[in-house]
PDB file as gemmi writes it, atoms N, CA and C in Angstrom:
CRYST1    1.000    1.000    1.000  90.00  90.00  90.00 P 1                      
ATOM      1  N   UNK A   1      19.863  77.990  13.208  1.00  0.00           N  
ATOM      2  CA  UNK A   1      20.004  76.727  12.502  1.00  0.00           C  
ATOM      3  C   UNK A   1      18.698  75.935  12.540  1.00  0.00           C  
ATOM      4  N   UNK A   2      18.158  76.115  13.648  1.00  0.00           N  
ATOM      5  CA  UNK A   2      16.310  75.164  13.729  1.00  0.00           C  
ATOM      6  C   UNK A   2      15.955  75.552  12.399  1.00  0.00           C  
ATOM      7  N   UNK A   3      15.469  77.445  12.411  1.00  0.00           N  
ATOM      8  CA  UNK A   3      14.790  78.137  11.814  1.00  0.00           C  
ATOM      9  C   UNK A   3      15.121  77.180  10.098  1.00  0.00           C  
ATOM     10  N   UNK A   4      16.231  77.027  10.046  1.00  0.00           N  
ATOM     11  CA  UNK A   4      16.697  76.648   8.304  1.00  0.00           C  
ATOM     12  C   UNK A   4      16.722  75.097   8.133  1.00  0.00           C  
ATOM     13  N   UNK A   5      16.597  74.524   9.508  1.00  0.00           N  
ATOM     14  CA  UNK A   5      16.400  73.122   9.128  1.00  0.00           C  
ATOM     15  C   UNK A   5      14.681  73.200   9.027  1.00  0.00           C  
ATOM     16  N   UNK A   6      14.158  73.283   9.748  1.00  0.00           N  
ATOM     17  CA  UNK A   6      12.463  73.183   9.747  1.00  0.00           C  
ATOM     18  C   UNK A   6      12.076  73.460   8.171  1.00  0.00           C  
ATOM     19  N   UNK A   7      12.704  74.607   7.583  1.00  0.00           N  
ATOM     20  CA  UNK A   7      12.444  75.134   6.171  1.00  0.00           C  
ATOM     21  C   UNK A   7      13.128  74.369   5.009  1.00  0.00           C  
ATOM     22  N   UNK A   8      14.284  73.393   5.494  1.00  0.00           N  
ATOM     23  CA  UNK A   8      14.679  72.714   4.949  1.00  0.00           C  
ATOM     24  C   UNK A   8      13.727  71.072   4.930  1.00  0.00           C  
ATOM     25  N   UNK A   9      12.986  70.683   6.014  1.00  0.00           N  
ATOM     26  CA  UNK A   9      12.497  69.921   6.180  1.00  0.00           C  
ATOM     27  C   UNK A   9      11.023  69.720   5.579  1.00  0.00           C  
ATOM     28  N   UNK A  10      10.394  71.374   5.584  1.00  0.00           N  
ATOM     29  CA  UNK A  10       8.885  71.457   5.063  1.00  0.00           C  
ATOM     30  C   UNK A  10       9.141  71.695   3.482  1.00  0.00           C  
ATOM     31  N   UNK A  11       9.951  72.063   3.084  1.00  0.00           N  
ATOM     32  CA  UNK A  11      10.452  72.306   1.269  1.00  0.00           C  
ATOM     33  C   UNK A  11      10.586  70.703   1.042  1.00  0.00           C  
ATOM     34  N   UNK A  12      11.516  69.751   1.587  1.00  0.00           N  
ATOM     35  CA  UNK A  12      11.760  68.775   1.168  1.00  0.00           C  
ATOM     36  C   UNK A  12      10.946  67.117   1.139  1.00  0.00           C  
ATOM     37  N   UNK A  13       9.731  67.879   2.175  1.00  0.00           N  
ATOM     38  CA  UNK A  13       8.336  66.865   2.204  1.00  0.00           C  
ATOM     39  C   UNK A  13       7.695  67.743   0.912  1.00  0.00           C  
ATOM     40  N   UNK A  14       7.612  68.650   0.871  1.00  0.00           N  
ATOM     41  CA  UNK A  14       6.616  69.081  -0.138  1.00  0.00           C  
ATOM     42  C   UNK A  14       7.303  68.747  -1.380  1.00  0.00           C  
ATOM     43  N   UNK A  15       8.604  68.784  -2.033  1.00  0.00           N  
ATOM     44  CA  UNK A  15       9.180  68.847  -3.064  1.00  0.00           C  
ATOM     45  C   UNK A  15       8.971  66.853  -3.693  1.00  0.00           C  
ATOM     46  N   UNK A  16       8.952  65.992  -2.367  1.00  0.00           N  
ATOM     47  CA  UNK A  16       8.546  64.617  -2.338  1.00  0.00           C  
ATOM     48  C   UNK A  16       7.233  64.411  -3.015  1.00  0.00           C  
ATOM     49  N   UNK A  17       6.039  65.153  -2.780  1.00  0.00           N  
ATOM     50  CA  UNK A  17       5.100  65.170  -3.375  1.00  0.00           C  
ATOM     51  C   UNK A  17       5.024  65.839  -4.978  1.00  0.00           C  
ATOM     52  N   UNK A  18       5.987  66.346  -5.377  1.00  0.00           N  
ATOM     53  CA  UNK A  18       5.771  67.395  -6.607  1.00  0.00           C  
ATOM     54  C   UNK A  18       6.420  67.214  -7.705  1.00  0.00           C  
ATOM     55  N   UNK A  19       8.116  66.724  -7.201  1.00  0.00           N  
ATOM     56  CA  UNK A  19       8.699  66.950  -8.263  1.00  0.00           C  
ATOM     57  C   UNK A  19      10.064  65.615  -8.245  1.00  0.00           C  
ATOM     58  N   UNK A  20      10.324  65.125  -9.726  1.00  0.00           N  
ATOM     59  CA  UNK A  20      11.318  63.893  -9.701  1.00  0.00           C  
ATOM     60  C   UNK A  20      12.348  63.833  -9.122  1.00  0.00           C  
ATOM     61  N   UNK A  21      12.789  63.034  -8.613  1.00  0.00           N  
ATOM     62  CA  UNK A  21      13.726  62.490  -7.940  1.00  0.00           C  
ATOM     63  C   UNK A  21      15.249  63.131  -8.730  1.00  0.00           C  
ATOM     64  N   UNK A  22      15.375  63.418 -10.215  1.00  0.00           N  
ATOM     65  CA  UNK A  22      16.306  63.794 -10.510  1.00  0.00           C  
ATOM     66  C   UNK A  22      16.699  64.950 -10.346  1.00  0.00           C  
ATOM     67  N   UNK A  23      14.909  65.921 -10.171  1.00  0.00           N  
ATOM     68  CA  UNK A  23      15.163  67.730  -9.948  1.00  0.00           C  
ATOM     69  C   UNK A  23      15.613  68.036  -8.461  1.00  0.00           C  
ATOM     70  N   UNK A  24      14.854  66.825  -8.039  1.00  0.00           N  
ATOM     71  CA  UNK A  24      15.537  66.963  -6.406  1.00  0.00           C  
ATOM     72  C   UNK A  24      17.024  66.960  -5.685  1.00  0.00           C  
ATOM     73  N   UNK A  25      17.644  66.048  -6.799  1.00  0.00           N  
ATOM     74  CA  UNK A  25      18.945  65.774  -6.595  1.00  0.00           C  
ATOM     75  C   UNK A  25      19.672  67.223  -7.080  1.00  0.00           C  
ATOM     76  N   UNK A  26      19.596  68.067  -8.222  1.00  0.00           N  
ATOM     77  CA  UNK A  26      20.110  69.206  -8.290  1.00  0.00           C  
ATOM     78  C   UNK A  26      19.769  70.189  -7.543  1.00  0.00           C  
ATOM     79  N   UNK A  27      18.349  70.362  -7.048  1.00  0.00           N  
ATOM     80  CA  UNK A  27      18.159  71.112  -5.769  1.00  0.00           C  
ATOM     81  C   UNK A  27      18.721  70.826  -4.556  1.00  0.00           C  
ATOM     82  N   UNK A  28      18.789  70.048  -4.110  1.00  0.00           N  
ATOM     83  CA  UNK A  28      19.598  69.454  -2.871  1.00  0.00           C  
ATOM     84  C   UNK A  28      21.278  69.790  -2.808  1.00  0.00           C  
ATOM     85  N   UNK A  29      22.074  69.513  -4.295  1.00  0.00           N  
ATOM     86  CA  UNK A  29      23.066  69.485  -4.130  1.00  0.00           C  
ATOM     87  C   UNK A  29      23.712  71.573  -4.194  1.00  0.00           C  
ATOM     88  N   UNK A  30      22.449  72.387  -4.581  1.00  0.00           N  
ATOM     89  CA  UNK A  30      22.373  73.644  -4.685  1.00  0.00           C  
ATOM     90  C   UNK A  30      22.081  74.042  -3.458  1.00  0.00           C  
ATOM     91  N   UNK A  31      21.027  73.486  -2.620  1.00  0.00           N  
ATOM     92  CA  UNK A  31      21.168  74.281  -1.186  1.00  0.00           C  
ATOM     93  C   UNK A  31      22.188  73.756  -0.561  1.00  0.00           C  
ATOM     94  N   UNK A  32      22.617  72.598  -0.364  1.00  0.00           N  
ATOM     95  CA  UNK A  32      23.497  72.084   0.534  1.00  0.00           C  
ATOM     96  C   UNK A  32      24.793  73.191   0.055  1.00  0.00           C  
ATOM     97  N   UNK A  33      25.138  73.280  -1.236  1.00  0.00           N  
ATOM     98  CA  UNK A  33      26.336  73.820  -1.364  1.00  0.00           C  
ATOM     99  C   UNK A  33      26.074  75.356  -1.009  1.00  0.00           C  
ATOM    100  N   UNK A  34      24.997  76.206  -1.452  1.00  0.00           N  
ATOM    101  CA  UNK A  34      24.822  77.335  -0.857  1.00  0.00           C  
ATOM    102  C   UNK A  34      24.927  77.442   0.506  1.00  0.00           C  
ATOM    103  N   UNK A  35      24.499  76.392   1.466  1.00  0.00           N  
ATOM    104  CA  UNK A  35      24.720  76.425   2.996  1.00  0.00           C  
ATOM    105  C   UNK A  35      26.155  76.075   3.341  1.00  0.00           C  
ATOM    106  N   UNK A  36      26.960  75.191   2.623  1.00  0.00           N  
ATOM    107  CA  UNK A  36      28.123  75.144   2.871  1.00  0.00           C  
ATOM    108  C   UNK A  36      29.211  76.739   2.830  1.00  0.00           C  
ATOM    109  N   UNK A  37      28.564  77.081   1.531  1.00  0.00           N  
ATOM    110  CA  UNK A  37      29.458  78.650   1.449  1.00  0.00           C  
ATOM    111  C   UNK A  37      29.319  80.024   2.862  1.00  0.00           C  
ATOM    112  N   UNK A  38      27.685  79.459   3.181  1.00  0.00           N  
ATOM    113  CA  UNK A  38      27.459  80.273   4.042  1.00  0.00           C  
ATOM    114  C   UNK A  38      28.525  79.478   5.530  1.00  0.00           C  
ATOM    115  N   UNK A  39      28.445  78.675   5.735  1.00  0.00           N  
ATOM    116  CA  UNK A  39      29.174  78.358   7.051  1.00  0.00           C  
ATOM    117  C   UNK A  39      30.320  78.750   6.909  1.00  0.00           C  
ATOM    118  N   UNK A  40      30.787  78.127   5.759  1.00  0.00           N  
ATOM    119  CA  UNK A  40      32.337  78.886   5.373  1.00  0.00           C  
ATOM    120  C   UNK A  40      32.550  80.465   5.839  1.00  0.00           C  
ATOM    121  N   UNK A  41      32.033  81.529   5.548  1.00  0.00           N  
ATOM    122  CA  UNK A  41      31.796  82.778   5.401  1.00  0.00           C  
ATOM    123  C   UNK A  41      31.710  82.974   7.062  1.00  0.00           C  
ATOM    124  N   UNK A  42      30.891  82.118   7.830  1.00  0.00           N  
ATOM    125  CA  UNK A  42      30.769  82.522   9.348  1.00  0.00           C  
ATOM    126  C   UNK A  42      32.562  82.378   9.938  1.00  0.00           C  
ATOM    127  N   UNK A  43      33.216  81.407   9.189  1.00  0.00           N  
ATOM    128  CA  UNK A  43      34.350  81.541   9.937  1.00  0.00           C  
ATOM    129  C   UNK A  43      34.415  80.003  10.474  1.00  0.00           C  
ATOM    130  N   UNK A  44      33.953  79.517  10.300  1.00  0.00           N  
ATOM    131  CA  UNK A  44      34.144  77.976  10.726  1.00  0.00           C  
ATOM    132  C   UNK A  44      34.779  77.025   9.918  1.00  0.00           C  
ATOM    133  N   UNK A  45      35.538  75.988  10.240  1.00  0.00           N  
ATOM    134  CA  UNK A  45      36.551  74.853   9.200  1.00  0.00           C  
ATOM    135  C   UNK A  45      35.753  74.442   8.486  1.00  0.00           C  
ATOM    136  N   UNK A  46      36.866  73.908   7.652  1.00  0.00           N  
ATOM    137  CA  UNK A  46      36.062  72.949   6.183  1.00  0.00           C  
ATOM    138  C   UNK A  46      35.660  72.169   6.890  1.00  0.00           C  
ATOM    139  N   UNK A  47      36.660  71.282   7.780  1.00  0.00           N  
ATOM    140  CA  UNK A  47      35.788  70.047   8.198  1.00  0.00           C  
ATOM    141  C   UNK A  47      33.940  70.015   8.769  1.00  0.00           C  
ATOM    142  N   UNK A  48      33.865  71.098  10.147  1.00  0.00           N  
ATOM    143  CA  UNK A  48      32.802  71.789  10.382  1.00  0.00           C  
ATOM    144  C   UNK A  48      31.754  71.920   9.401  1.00  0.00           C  
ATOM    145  N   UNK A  49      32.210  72.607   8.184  1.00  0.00           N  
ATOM    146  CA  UNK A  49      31.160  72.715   7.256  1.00  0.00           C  
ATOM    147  C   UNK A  49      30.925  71.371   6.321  1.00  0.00           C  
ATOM    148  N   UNK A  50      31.618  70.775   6.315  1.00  0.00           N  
ATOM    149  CA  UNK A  50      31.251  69.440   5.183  1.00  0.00           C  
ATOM    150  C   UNK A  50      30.423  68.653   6.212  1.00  0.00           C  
ATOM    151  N   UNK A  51      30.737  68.588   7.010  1.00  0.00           N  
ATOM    152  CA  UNK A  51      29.593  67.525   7.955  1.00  0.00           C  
ATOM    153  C   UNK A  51      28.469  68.404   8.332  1.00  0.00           C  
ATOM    154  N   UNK A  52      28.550  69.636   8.606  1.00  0.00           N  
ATOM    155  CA  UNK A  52      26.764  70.268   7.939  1.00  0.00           C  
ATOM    156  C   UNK A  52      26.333  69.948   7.340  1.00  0.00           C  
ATOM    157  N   UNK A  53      27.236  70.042   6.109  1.00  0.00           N  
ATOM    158  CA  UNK A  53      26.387  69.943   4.930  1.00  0.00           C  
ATOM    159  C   UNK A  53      26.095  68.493   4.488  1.00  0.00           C  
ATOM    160  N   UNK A  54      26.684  67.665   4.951  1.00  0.00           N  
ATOM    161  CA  UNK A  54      26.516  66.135   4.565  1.00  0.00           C  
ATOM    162  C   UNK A  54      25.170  65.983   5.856  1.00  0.00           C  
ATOM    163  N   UNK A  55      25.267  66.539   6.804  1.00  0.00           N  
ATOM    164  CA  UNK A  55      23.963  66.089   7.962  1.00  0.00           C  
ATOM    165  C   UNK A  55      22.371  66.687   7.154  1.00  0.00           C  
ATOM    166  N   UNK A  56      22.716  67.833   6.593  1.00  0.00           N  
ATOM    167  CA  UNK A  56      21.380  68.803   5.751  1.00  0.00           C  
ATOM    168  C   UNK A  56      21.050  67.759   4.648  1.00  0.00           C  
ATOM    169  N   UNK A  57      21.731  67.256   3.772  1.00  0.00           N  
ATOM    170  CA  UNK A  57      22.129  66.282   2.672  1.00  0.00           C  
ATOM    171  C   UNK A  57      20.568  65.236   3.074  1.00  0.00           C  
ATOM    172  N   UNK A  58      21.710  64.697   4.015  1.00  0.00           N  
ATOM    173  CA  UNK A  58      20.707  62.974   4.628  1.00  0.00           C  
ATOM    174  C   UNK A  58      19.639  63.549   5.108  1.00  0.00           C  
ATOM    175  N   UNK A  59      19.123  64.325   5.667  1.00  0.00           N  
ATOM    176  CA  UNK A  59      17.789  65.355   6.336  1.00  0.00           C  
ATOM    177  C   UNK A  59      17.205  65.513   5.080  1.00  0.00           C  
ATOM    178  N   UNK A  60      17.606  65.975   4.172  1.00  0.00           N  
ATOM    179  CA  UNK A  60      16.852  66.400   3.187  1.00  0.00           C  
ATOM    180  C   UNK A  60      15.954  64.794   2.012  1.00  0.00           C  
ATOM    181  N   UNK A  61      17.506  64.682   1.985  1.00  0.00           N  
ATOM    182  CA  UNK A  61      17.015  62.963   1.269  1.00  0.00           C  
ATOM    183  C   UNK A  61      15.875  62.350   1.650  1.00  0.00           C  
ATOM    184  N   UNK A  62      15.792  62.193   3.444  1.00  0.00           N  
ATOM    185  CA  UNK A  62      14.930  61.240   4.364  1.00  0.00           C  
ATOM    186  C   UNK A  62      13.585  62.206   4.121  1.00  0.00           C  
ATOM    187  N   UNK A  63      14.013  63.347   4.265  1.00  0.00           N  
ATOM    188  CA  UNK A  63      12.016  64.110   4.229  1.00  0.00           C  
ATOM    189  C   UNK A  63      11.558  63.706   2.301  1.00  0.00           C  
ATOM    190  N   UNK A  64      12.210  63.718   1.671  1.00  0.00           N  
ATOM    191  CA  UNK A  64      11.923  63.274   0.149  1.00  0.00           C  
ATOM    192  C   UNK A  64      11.195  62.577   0.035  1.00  0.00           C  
ATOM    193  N   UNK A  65      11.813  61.531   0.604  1.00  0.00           N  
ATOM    194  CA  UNK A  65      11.401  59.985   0.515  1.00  0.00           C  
ATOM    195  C   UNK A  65      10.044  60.015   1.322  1.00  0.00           C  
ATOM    196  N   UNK A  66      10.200  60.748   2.642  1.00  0.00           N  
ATOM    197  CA  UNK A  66       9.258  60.808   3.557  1.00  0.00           C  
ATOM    198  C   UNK A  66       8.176  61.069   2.530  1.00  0.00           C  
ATOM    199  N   UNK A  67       7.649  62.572   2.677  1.00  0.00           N  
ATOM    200  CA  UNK A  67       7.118  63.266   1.188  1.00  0.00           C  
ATOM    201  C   UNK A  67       6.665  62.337   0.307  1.00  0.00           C  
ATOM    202  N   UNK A  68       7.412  61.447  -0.630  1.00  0.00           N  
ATOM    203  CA  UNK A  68       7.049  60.384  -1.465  1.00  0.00           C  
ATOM    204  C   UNK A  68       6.083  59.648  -0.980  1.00  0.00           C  
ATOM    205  N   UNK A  69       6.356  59.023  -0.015  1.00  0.00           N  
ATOM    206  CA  UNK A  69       5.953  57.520   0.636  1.00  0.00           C  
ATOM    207  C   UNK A  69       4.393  58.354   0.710  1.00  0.00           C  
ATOM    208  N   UNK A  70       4.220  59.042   1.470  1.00  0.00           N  
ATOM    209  CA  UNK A  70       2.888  59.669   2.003  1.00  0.00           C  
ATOM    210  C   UNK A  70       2.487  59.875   1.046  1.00  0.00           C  
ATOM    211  N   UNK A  71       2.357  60.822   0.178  1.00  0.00           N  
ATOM    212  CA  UNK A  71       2.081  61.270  -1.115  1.00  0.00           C  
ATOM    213  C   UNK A  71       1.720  60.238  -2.082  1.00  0.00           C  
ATOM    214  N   UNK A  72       2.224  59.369  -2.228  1.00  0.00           N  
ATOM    215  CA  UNK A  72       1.545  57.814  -3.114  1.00  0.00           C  
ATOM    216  C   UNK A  72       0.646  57.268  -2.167  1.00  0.00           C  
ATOM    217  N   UNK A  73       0.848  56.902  -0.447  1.00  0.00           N  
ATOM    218  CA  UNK A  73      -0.105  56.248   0.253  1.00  0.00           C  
ATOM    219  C   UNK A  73      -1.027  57.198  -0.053  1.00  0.00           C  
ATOM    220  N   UNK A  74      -1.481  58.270  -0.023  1.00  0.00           N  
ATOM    221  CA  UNK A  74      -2.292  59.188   0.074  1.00  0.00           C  
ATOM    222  C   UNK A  74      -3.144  59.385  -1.368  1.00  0.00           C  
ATOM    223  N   UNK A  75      -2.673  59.028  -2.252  1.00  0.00           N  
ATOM    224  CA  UNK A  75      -2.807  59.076  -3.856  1.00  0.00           C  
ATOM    225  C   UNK A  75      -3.687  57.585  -4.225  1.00  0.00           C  
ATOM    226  N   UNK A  76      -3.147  56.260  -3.473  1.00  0.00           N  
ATOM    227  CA  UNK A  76      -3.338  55.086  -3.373  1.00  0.00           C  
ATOM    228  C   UNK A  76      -4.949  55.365  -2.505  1.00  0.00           C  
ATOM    229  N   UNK A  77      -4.629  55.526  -1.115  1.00  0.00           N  
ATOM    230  CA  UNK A  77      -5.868  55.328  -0.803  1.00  0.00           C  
ATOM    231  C   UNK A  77      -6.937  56.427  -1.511  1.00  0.00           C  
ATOM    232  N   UNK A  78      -6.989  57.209  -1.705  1.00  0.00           N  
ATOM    233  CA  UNK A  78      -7.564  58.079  -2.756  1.00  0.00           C  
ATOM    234  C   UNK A  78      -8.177  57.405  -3.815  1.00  0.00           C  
ATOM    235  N   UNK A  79      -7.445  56.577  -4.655  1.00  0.00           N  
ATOM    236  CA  UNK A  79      -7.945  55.665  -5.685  1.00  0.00           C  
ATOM    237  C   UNK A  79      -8.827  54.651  -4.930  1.00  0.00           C  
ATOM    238  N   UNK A  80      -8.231  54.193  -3.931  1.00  0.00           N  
ATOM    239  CA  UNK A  80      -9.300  53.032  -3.662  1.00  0.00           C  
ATOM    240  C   UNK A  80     -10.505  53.724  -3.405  1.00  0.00           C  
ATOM    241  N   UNK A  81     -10.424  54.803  -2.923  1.00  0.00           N  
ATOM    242  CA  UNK A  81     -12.420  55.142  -1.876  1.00  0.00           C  
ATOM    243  C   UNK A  81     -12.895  55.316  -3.689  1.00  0.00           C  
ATOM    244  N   UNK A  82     -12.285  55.496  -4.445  1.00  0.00           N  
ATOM    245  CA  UNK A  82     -12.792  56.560  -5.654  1.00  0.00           C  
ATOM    246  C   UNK A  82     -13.245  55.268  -6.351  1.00  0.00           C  
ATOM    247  N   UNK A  83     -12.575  54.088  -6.231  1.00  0.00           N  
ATOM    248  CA  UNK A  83     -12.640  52.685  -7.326  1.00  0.00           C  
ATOM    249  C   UNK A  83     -14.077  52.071  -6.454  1.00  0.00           C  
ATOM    250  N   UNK A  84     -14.157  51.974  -5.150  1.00  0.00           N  
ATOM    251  CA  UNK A  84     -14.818  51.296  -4.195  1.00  0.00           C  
ATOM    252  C   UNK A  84     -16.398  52.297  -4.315  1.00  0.00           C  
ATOM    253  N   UNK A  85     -16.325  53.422  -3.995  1.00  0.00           N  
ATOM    254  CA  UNK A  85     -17.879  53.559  -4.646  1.00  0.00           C  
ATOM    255  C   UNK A  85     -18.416  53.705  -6.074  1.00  0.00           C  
ATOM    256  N   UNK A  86     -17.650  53.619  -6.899  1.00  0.00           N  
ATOM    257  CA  UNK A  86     -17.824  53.447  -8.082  1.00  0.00           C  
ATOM    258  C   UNK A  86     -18.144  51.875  -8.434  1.00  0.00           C  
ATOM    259  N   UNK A  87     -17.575  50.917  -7.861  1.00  0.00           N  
ATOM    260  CA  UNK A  87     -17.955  49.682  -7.665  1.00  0.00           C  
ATOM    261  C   UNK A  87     -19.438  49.697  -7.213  1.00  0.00           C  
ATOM    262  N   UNK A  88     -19.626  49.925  -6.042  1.00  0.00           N  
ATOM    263  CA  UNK A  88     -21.114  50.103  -5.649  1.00  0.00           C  
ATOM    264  C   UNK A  88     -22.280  50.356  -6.572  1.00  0.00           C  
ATOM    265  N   UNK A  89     -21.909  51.436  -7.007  1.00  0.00           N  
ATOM    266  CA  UNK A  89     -23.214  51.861  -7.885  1.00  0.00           C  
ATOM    267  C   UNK A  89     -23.266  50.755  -9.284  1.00  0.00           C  
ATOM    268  N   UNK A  90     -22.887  50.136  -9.245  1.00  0.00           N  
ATOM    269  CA  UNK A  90     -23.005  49.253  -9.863  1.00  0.00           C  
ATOM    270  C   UNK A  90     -23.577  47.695  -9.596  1.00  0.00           C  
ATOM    271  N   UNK A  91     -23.604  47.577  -8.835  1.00  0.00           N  
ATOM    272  CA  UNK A  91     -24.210  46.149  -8.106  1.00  0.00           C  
ATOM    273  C   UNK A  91     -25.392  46.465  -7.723  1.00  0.00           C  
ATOM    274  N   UNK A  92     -25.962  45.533  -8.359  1.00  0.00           N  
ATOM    275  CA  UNK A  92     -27.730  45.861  -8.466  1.00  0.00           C  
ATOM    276  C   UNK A  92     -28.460  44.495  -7.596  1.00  0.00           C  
ATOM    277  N   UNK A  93     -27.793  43.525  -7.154  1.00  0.00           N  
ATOM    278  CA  UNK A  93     -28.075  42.145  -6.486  1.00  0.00           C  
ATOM    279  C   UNK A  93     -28.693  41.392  -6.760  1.00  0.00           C  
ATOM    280  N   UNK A  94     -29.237  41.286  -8.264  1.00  0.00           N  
ATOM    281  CA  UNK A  94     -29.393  40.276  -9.564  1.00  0.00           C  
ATOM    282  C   UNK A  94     -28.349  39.596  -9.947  1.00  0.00           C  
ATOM    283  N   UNK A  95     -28.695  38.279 -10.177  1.00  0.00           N  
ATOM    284  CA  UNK A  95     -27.563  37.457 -10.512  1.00  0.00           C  
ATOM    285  C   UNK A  95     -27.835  37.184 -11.840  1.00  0.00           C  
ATOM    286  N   UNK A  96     -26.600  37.123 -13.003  1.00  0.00           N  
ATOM    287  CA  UNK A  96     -27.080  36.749 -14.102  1.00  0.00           C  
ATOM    288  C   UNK A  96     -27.819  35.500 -14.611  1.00  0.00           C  
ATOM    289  N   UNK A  97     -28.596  35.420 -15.722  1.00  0.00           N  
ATOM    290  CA  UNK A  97     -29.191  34.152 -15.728  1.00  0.00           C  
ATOM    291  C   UNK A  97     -27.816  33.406 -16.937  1.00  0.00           C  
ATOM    292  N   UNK A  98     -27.953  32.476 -16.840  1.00  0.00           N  
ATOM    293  CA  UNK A  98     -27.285  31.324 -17.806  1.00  0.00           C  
ATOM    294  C   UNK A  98     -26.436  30.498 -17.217  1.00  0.00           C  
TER     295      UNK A  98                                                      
END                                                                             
């Protein structure tokens, strides 16, 4: 179970950076339900398996968002170093006359 959360966790930071919020929601609701069938199949209750799959759910959601957040800070400060020496080369320390 680590092994498939960790892989669930590094897919769902990376998928934060890549792809909309709406493709995410059909991917999410496709693994969660593929992992639900699989618990089912081990032999364990519905109940058992719906709260897997609702715990994988919120895990997955939170690395998204995670993913997101970083991915714009990271995009953001990116723009600034890129806006900020581009500013520079421009200031020559002449003041206009008039």
């Amino acid at each position: 179970m680590l092994k498939s959360t960790l892989v669930v966790v590094a897919v769902s930071i990376a998928a934060g950076a890549t792809i909309r919020a709406s493709a995410f929601a059909i991917f999410a609701f496709l693994v969660v339900t593929a992992l639900g069938g699989v618990i089912l199949l081990k032999g364990s209750s519905l109940t058992e398996a719906v709260v897997s799959c609702v715990e994988v759910l919120v895990l997955m959601e939170i690395c998204y968002l995670a993913g997101l957040f970083a991915f714009s800070f990271w995009h953001i400060q990116k723009r600034r170093k890129k806006n900020s020496l581009t500013e520079r080369s421009h200031v020559t320390g002449k003041r206009p006359h008039g």
